[in-house]
N, CA, C and O atoms as a printed pandas DataFrame, in Angstrom:
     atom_number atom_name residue_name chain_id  residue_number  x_coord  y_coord  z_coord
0              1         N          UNK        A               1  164.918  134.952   44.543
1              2        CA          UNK        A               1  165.457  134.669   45.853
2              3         C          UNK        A               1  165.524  133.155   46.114
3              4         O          UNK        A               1  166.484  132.668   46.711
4              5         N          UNK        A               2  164.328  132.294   45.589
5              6        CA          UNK        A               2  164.447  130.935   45.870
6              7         C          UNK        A               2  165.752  130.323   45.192
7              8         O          UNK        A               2  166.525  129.634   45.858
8              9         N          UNK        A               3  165.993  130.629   43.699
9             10        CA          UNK        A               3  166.820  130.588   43.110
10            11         C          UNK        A               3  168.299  130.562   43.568
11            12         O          UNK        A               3  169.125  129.656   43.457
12            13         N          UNK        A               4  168.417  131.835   44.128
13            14        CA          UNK        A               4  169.997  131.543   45.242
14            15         C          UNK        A               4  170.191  131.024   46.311
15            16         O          UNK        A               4  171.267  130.894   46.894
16            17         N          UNK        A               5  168.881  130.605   46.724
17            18        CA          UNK        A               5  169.182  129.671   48.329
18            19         C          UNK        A               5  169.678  128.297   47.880
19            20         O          UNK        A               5  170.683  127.718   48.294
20            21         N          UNK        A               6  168.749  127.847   46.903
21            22        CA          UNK        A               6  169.014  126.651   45.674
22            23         C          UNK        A               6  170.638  126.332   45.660
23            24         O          UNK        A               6  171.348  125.355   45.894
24            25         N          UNK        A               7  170.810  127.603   45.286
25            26        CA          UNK        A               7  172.265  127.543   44.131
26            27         C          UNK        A               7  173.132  127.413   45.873
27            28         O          UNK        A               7  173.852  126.511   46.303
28            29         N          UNK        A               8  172.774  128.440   46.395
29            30        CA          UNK        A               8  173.866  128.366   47.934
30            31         C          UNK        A               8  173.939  126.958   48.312
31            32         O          UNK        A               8  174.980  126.314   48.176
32            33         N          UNK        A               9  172.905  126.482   48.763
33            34        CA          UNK        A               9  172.914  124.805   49.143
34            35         C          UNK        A               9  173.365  124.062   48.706
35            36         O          UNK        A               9  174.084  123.190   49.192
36            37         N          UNK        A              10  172.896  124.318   47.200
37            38        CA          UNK        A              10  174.409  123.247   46.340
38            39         C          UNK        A              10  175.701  123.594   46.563
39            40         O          UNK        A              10  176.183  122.683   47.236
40            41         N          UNK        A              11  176.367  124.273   46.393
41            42        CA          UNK        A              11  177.752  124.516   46.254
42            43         C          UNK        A              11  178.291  124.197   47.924
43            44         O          UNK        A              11  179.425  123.826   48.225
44            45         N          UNK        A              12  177.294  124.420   48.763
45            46        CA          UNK        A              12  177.559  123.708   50.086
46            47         C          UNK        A              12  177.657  122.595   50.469
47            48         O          UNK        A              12  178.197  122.135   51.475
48            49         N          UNK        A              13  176.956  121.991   49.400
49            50        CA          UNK        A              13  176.372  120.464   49.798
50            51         C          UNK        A              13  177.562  119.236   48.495
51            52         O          UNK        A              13  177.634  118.010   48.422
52            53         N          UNK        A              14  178.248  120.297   47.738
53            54        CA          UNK        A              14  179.463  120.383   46.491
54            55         C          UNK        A              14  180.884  120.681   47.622
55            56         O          UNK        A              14  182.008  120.185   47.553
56            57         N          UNK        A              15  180.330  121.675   48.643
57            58        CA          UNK        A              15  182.022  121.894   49.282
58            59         C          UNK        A              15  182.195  120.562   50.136
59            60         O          UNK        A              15  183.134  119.766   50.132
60            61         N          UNK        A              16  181.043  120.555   50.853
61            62        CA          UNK        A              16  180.789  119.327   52.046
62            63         C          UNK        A              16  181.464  117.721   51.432
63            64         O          UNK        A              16  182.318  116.985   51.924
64            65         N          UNK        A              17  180.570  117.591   50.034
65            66        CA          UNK        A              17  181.372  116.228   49.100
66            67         C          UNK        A              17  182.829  116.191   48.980
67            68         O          UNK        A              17  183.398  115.116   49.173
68            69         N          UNK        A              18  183.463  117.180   48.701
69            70        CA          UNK        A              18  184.932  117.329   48.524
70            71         C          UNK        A              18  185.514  117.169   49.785
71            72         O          UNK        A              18  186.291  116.237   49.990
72            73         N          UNK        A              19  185.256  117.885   50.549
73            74        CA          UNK        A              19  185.914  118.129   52.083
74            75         C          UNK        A              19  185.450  116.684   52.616
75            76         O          UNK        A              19  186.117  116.338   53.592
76            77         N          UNK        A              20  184.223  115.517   52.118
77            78        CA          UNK        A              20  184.550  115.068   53.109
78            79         C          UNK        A              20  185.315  113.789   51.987
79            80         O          UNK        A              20  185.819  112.806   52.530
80            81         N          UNK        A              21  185.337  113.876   50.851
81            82        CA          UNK        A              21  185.896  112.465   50.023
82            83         C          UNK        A              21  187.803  113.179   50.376
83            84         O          UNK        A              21  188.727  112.366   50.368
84            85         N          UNK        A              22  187.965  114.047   50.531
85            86        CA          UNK        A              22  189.445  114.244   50.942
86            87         C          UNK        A              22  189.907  113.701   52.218
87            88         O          UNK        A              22  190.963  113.092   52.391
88            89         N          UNK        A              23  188.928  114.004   53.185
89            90        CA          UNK        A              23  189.613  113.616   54.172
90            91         C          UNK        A              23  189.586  112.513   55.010
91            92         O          UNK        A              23  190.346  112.162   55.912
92            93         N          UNK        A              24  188.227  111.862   54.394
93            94        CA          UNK        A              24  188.087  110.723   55.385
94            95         C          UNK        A              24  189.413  109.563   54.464
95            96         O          UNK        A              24  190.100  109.601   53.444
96            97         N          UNK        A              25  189.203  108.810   55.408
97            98        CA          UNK        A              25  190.157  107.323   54.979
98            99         C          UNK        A              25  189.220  105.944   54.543
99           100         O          UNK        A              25  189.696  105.056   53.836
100          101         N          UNK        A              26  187.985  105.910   55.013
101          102        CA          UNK        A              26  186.987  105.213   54.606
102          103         C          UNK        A              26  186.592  105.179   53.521
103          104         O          UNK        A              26  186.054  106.141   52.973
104          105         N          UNK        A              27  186.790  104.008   52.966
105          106        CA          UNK        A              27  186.039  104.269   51.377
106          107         C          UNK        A              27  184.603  104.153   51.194
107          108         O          UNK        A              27  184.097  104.478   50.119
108          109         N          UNK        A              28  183.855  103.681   52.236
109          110        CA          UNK        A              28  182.870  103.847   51.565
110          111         C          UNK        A              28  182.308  105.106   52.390
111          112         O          UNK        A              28  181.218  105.513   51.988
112          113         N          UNK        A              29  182.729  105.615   53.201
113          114        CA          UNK        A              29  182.539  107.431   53.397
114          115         C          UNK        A              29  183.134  108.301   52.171
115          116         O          UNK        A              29  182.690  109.348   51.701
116          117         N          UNK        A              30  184.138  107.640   51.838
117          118        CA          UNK        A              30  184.711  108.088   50.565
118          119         C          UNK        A              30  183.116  108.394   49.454
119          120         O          UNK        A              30  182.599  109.386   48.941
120          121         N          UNK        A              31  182.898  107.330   49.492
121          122        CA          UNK        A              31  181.800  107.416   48.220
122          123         C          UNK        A              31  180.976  108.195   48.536
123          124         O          UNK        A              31  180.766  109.272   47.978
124          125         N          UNK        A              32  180.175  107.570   49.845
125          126        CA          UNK        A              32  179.094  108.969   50.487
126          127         C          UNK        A              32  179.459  110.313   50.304
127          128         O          UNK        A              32  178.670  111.214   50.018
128          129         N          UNK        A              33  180.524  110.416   50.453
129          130        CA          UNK        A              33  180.888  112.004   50.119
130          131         C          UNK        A              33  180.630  112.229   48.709
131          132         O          UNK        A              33  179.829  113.115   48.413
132          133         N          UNK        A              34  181.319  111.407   47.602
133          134        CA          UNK        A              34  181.190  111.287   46.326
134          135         C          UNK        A              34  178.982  111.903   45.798
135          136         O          UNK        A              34  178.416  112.859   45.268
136          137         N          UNK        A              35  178.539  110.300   46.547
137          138        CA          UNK        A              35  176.816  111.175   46.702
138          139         C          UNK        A              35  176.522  112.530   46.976
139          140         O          UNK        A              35  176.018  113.123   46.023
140          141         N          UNK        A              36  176.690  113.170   47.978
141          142        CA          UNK        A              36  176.762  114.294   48.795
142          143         C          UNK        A              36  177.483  115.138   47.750
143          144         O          UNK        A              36  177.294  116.354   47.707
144          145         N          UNK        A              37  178.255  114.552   46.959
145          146        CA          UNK        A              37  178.567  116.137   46.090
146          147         C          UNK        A              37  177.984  116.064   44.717
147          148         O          UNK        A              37  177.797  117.041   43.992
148          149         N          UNK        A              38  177.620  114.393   44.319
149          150        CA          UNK        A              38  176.575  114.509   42.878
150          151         C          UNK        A              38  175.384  115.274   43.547
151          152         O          UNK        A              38  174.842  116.012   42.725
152          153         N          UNK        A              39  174.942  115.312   44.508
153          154        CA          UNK        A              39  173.387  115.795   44.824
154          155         C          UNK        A              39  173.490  117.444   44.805
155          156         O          UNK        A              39  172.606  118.245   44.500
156          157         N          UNK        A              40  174.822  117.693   45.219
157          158        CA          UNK        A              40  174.995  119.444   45.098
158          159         C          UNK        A              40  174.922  119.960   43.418
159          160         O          UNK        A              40  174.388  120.925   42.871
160          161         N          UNK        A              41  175.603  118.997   43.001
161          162        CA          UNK        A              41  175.411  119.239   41.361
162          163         C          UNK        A              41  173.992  119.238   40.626
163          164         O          UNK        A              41  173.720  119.775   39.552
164          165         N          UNK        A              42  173.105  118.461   41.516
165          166        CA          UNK        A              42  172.012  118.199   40.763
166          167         C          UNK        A              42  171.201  119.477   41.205
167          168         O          UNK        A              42  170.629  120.236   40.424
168          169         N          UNK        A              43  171.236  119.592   42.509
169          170        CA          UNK        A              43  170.685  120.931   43.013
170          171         C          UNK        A              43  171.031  122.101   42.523
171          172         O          UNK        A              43  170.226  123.004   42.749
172          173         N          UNK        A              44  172.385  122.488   41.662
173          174        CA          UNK        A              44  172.538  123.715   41.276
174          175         C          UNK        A              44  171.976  123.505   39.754
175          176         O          UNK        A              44  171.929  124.583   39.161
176          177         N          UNK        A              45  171.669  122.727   39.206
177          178        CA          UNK        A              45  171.029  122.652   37.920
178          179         C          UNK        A              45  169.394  122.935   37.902
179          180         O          UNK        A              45  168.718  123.485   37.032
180          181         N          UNK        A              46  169.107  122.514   38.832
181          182        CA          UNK        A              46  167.553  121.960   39.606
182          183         C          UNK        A              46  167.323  123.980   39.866
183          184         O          UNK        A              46  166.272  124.526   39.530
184          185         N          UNK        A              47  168.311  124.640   40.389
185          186        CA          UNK        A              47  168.420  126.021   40.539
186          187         C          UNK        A              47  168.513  127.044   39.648
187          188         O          UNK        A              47  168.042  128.170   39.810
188          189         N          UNK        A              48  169.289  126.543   38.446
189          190        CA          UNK        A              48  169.398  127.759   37.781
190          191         C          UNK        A              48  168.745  127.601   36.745
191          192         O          UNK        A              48  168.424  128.587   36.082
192          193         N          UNK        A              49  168.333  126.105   36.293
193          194        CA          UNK        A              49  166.375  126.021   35.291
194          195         C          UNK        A              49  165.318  126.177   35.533
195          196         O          UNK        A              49  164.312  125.934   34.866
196          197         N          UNK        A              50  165.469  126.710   36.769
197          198        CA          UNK        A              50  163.916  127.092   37.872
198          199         C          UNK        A              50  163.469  128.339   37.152
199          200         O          UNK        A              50  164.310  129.212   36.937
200          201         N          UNK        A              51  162.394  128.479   36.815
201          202        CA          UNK        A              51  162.160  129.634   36.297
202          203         C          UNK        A              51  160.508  130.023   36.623
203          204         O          UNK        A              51  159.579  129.424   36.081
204          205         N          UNK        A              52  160.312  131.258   37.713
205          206        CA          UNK        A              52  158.846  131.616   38.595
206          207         C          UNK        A              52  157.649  131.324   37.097
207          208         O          UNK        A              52  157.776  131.660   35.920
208          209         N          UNK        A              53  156.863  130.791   37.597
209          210        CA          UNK        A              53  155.443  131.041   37.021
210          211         C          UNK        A              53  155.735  130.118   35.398
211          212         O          UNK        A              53  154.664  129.799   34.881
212          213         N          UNK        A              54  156.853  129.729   34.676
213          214        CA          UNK        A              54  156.630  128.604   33.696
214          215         C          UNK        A              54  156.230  127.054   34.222
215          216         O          UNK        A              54  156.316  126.421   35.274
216          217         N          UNK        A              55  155.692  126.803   32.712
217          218        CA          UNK        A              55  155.341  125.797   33.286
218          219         C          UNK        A              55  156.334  124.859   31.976
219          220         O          UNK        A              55  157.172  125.485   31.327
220          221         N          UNK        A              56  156.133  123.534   31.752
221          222        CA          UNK        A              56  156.039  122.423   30.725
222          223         C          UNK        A              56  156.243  123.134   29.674
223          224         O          UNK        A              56  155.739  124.197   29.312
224          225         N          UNK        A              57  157.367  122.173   29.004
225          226        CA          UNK        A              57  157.564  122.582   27.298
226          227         C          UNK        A              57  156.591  121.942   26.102
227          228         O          UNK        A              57  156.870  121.873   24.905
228          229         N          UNK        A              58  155.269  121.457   26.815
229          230        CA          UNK        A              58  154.141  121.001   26.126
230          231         C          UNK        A              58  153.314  122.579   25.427
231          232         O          UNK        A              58  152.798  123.597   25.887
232          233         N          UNK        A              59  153.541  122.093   24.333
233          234        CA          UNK        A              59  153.132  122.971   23.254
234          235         C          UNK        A              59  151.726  123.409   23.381
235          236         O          UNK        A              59  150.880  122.516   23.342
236          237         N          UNK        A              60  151.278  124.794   23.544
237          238        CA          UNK        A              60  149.689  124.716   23.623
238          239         C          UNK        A              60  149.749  126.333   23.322
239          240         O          UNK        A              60  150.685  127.125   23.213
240          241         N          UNK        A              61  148.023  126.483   23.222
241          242        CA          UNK        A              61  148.012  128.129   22.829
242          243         C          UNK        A              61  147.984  129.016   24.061
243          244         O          UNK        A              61  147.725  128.687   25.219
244          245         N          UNK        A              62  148.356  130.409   23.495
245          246        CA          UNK        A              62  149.241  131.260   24.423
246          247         C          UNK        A              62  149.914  130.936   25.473
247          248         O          UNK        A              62  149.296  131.189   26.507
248          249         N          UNK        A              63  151.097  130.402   25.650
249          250        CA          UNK        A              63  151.747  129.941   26.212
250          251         C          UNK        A              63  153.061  131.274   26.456
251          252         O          UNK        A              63  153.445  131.691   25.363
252          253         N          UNK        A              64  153.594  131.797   27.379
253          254        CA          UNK        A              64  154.429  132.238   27.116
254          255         C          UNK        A              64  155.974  132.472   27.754
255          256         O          UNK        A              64  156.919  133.242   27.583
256          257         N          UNK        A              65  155.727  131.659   28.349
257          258        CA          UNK        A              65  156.090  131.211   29.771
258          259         C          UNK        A              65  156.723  129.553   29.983
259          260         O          UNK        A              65  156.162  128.849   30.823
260          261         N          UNK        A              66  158.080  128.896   29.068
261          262        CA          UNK        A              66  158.232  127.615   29.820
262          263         C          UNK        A              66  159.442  127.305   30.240
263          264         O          UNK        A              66  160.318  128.170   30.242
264          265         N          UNK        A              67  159.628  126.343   30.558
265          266        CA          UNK        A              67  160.788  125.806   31.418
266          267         C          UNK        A              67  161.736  125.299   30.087
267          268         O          UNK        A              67  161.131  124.805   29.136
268          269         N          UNK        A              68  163.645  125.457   30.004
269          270        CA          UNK        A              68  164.080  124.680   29.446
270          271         C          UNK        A              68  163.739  123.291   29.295
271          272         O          UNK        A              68  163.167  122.760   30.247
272          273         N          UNK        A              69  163.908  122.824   28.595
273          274        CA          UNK        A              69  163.538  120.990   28.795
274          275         C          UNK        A              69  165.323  120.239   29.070
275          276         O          UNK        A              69  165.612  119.163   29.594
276          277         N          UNK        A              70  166.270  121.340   28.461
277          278        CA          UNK        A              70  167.629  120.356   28.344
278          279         C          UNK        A              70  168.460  120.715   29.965
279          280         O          UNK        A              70  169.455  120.029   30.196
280          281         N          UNK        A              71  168.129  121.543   30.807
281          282        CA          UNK        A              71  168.731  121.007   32.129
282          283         C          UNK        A              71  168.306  120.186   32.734
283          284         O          UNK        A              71  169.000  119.684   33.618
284          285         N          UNK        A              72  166.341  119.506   32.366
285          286        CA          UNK        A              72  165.930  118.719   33.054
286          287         C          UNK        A              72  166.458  117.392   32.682
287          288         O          UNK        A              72  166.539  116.347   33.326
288          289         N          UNK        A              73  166.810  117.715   31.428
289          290        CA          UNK        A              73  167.352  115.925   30.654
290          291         C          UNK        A              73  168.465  115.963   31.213
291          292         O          UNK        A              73  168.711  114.871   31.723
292          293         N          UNK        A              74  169.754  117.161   31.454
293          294        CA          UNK        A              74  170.734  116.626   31.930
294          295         C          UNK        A              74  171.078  116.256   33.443
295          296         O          UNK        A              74  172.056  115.712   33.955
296          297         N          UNK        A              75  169.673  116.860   34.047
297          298        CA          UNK        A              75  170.168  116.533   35.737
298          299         C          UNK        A              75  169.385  114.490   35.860
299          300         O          UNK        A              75  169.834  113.531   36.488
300          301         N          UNK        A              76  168.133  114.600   34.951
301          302        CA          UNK        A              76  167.946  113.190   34.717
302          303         C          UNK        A              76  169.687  111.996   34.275
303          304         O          UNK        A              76  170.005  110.888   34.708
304          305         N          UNK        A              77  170.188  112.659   33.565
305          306        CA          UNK        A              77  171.114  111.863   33.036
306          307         C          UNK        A              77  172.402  111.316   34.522
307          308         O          UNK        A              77  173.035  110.327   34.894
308          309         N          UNK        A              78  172.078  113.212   35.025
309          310        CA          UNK        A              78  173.483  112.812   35.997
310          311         C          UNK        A              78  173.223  112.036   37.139
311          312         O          UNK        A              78  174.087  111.581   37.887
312          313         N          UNK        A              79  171.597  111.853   37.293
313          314        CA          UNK        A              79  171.076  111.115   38.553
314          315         C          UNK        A              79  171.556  109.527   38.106
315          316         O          UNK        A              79  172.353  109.013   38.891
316          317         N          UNK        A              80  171.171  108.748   36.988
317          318        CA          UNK        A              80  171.148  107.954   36.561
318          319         C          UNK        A              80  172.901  107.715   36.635
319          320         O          UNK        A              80  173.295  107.096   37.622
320          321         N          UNK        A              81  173.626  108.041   35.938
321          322        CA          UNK        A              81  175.121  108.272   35.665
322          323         C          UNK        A              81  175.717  107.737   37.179
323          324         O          UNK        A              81  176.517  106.835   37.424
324          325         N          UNK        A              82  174.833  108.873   38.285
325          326        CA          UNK        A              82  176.047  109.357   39.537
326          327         C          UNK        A              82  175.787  107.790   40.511
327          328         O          UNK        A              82  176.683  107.200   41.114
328          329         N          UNK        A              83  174.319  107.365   40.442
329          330        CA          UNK        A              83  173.332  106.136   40.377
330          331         C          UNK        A              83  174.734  104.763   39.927
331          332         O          UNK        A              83  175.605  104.272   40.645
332          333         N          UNK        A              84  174.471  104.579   38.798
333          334        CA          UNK        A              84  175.175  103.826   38.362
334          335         C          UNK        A              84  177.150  103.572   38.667
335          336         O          UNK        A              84  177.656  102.454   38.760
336          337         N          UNK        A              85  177.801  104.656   38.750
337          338        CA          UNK        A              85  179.048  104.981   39.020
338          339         C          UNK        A              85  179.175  104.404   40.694
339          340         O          UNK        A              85  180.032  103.604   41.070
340          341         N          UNK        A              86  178.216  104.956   41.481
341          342        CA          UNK        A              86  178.107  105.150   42.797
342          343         C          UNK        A              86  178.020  103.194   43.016
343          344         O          UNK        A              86  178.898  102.655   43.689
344          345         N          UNK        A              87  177.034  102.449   42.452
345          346        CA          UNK        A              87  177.035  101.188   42.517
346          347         C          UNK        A              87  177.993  100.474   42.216
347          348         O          UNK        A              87  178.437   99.644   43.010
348          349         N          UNK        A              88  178.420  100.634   41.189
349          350        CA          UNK        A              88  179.699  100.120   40.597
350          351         C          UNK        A              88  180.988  100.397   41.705
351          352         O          UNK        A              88  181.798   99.535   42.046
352          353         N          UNK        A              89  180.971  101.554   42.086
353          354        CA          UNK        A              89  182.365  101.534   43.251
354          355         C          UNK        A              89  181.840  101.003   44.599
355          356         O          UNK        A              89  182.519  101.042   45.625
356          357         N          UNK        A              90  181.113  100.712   44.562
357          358        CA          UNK        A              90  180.852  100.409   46.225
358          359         C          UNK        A              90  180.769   98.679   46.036
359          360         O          UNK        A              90  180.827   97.829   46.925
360          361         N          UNK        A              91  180.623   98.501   44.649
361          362        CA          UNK        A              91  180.902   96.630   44.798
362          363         C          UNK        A              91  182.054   96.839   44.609
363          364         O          UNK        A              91  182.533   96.045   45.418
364          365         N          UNK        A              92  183.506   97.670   43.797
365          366        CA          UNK        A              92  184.199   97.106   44.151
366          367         C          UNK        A              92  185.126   97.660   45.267
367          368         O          UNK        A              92  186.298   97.300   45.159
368          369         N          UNK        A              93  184.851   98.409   46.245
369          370        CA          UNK        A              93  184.674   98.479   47.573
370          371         C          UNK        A              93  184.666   97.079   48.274
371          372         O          UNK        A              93  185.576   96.519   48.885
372          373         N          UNK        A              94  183.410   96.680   48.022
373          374        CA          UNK        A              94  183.105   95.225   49.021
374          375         C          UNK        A              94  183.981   94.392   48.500
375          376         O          UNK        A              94  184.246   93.370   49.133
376          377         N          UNK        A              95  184.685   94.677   47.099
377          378        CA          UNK        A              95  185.974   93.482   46.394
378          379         C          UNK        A              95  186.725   93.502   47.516
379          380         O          UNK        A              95  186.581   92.771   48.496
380          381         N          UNK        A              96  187.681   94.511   47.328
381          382        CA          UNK        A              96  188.774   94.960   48.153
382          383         C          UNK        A              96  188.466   94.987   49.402
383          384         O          UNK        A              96  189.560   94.999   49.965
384          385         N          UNK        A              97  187.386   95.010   50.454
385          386        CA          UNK        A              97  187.055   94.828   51.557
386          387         C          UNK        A              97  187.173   93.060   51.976
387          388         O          UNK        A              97  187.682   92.722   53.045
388          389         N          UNK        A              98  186.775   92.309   51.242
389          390        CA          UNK        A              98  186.930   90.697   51.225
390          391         C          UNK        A              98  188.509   90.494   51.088
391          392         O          UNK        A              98  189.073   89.750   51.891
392          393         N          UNK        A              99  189.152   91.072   50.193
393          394        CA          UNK        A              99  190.796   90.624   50.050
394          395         C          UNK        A              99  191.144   91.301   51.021
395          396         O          UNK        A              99  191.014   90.673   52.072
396          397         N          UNK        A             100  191.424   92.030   51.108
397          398        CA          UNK        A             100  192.155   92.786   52.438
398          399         C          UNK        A             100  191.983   92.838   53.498
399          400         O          UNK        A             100  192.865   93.039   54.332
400          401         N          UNK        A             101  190.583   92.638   53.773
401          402        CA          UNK        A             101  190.157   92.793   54.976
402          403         C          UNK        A             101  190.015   94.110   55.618
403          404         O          UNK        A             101  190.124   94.229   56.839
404          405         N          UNK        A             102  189.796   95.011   54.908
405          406        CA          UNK        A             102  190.104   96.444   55.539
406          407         C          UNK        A             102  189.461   97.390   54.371
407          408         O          UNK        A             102  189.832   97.335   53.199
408          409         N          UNK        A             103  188.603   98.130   54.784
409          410        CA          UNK        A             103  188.236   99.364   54.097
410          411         C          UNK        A             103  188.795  100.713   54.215
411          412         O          UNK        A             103  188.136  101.655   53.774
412          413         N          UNK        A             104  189.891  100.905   54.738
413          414        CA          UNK        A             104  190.871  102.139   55.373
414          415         C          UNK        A             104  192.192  102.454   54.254
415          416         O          UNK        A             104  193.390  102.190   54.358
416          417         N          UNK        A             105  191.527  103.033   53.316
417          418        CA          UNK        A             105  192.643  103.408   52.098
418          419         C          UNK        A             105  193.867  103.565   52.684
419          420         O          UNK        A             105  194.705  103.181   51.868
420          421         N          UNK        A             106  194.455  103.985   53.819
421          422        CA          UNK        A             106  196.113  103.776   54.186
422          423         C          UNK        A             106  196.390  102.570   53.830
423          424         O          UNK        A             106  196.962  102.187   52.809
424          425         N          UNK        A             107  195.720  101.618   55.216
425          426        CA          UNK        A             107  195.980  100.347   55.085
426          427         C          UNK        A             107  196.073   99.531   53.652
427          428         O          UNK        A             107  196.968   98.812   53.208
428          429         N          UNK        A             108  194.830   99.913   53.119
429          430        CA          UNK        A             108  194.970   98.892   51.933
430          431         C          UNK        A             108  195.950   99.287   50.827
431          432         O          UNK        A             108  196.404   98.431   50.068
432          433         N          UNK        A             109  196.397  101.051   50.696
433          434        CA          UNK        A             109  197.586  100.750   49.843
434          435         C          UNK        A             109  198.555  100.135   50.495
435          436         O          UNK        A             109  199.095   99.399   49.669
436          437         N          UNK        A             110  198.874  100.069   51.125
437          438        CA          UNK        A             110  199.970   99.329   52.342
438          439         C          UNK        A             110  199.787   97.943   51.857
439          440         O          UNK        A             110  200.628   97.415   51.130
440          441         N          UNK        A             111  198.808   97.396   52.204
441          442        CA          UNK        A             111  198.473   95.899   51.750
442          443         C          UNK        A             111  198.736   95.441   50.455
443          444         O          UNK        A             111  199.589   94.580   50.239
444          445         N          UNK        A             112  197.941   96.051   49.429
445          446        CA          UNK        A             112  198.433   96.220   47.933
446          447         C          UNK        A             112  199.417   96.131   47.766
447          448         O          UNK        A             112  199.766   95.078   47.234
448          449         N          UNK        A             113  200.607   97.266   48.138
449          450        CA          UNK        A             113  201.925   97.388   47.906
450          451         C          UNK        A             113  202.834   95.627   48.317
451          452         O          UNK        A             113  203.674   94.877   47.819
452          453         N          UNK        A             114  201.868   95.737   49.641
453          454        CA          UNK        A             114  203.273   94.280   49.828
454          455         C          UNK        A             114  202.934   93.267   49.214
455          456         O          UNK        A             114  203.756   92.369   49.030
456          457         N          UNK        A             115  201.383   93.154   48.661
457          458        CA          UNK        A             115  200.830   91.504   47.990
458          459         C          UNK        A             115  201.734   91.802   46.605
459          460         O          UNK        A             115  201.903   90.879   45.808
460          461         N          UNK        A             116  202.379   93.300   46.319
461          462        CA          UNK        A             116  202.777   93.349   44.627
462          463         C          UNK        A             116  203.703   92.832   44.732
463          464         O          UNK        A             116  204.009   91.963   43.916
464          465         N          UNK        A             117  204.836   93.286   46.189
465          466        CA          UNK        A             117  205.892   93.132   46.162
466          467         C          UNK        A             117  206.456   91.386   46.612
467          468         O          UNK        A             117  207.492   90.722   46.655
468          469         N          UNK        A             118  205.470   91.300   46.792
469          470        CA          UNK        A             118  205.292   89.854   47.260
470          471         C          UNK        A             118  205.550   88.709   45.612
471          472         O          UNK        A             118  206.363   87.805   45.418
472          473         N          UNK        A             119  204.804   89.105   44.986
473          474        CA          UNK        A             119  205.498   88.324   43.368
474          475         C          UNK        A             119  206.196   88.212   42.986
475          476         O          UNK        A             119  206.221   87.629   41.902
C-alpha cells in the first residue's frame, strides 16, 4: 500500500512538472517545473525499489531479504544529472535575462528574432 501512494505522488508530482513547464511563460518557472517533475521521477523509482522488511545489499549470514542496489544507483545518478542540468539552465537563464532584459519566453523569442534580423 505504501508502495502505490509513492508511485501515485510521483506521477502527480510528473503531471504537475509538465503542466506547469507547458504553460507558464517564465523561464525560470519553466525550470521549477522541470525540478518538480525530476523529483516525481525520483519518487517513482524511490517506489517501486521499496521493498517491506529488506534491508542493505551488504553481504552477511542468513540474509534473505535485500533491497536492489541498481535503482538506488540510478535515482543517485538522476539526482546528480537533474542537479547539474537544472544549474546549467538557470545560468543560462540569467544569460538571456541580462541581454534581453526579460525572462518571458514570448518576449524573448520576439527579441531574438529582431536582434537576428537586425544583421
Amino acid at each position: 500500500m505504501k508502495m502505490d501512494i509513492g508511485i501515485y505522488i510521483g506521477f502527480l508530482l510528473e503531471f504537475v512538472g509538465i503542466i506547469g513547464t507547458v504553460l507558464r511563460r517564465n523561464l525560470v518557472m519553466k525550470l521549477l517545473s522541470l525540478g518538480i517533475s525530476d523529483i516525481g521521477v525520483v519518487l517513482i523509482f524511490v517506489a517501486v525499489g521499496y521493498i517491506p522488511g529488506a534491508r542493505a545489499p551488504i553481504i552477511e549470514q542468513n540474509m534473505d531479504k535485500y533491497v536492489d542496489p541498481l535503482p538506488q544507483a540510478l535515482v543517485i545518478t538522476s539526482i546528480v544529472i537533474g542537479f547539474a542540468t537544472l544549474s546549467l539552465s538557470l545560468v543560462f537563464v540569467m544569460y538571456l535575462a541580462n541581454k534581453f532584459h526579460t525572462v518571458d519566453s514570448t518576449k524573448l523569442e520576439k527579441r531574438v528574432k529582431d536582434a537576428k534580423n537586425s544583421l
